[in-house]
N, C-alpha and C positions, 0 to 999 in steps of 0.2 A: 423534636424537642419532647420532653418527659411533659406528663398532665403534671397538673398541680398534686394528686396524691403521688405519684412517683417521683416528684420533686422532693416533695413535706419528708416524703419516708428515705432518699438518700441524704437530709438534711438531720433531722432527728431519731434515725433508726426505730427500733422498736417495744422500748423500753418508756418512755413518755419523756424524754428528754426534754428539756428545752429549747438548748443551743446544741449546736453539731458535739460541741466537746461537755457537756454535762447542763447543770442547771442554772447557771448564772451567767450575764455578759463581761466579757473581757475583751477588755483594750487592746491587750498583747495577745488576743485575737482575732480580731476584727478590725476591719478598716470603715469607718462609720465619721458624723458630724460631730467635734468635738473628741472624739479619742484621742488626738493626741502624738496620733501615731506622723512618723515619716512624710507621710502625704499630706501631712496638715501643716506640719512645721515647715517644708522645702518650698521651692518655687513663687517664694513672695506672698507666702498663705494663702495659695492658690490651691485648693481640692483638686485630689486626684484620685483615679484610681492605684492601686498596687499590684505589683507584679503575679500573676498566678501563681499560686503557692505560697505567697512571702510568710505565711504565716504558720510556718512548717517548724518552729522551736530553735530555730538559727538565730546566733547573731550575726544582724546585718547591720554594719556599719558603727557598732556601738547600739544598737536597738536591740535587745534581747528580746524575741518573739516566744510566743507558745503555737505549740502545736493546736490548730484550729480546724484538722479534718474530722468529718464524719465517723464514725464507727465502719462505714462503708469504701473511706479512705477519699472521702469527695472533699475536697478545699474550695475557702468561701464561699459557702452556701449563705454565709450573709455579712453583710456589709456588701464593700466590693461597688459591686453594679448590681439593679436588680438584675431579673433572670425571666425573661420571657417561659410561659408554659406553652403548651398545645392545647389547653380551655380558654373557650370562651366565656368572660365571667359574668360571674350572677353573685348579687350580693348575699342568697342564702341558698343557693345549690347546694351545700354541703350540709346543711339541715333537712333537708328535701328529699337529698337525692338515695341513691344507693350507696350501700355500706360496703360492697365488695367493688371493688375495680373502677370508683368514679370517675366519667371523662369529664365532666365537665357537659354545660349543654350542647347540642346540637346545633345551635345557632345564636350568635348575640352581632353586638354591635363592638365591646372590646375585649382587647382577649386579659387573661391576668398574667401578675408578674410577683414574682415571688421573692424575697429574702432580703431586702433593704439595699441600700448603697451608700457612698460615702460621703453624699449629700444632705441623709437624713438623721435627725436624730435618734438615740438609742430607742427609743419607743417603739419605733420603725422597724429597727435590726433584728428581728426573731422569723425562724422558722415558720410560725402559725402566721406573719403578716401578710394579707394580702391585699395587690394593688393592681389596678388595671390601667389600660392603656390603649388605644387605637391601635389596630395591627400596621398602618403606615408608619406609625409616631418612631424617628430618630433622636435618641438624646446621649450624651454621655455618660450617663450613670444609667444606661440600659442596657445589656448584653444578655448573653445564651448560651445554653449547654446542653449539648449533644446527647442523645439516650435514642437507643434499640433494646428490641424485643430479645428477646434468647434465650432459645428454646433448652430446658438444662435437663438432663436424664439423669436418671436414678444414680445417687451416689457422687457427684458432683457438689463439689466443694466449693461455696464461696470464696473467696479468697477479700482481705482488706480494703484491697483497690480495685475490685472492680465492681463496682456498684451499678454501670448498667446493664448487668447481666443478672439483675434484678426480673424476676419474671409479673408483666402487669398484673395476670389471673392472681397474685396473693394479695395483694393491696387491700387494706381495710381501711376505709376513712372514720373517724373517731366522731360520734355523730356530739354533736354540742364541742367538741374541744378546740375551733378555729374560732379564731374570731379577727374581726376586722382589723 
């Protein structure tokens, strides 16, 4: 699983974004409490999550979506389900800590989880959110996403989609710009 900065930076790239797709939250975005979207209307208004990707600029079904990936090509980085990290949190490690390559501490009691779900409200729903959780803890608006290290030689080109070929050694954490 990616730390919380390797999360934060395939969600908002490198530009000071705020959401994956620019500065503001959108509905025909994100799948969140009250958006409105498909999963809130279907199933008796019963919450759910959305299919990986639904938010790729397709109409589905009569729902005209917008395109909600990353600049790195990562979809739902927020709404959705949170996203388990590989830190364990601390509520001001990222004031504290180092600026190049934060792991997170060395040892806690829960780890964090990053990017909202479709449980909570929009306040919730941002890149900069962060929340924790028991490493045993099951729920439905909790999920994860897969990240490796990768090693990239001179002359290698990013490409859109593939974000975890993200190398950790660049990460800078933005000291004061998280917040709870």
């Amino acid at each position: 699983m990616p730390t919380e900065a390797e999360w934060e930076r395939a969600a908002r790239c490198d530009d000071g974004r705020k959401y994956p797709w620019g500065d503001g939250l959108d509905a025909f975005r994100a799948n969140y409490f009250q958006s409105d979207d498909p999963f809130e209307r279907g199933f008796g208004a019963i919450l759910s999550t959305n299919p990986v990707g639904f938010f790729d600029g397709s109409n589905r079904d009569g729902y005209q979506t917008r395109d909600g990936a990353s600049p790195f090509g990562a979809y739902d980085m927020v709404g959705n389900v949170f996203e388990w990290t590989n830190d364990w949190y601390h509520p001001s490690y990222y004031a504290v800590g180092p600026d190049i390559n934060p792991q997170g501490p060395e040892e806690g009691v829960v780890k964090a989880v990053r990017g909202g779900s479709y449980a909570v409200d929009a306040s919730h729903v941002r890149p900069t959110y962060r929340a924790r959780d028991a490493p045993d803890f099951k729920g439905p608006d909790v999920g994860f996403r897969c990240a490796a290290s990768a090693a990239l030689g001179t002359g290698t080109v990013l490409r859109h989609k593939t974000w975890g070929a993200i190398k950790r050694a660049s990460l800078v954490w933005p000291k004061g710009g998280n917040n709870e």
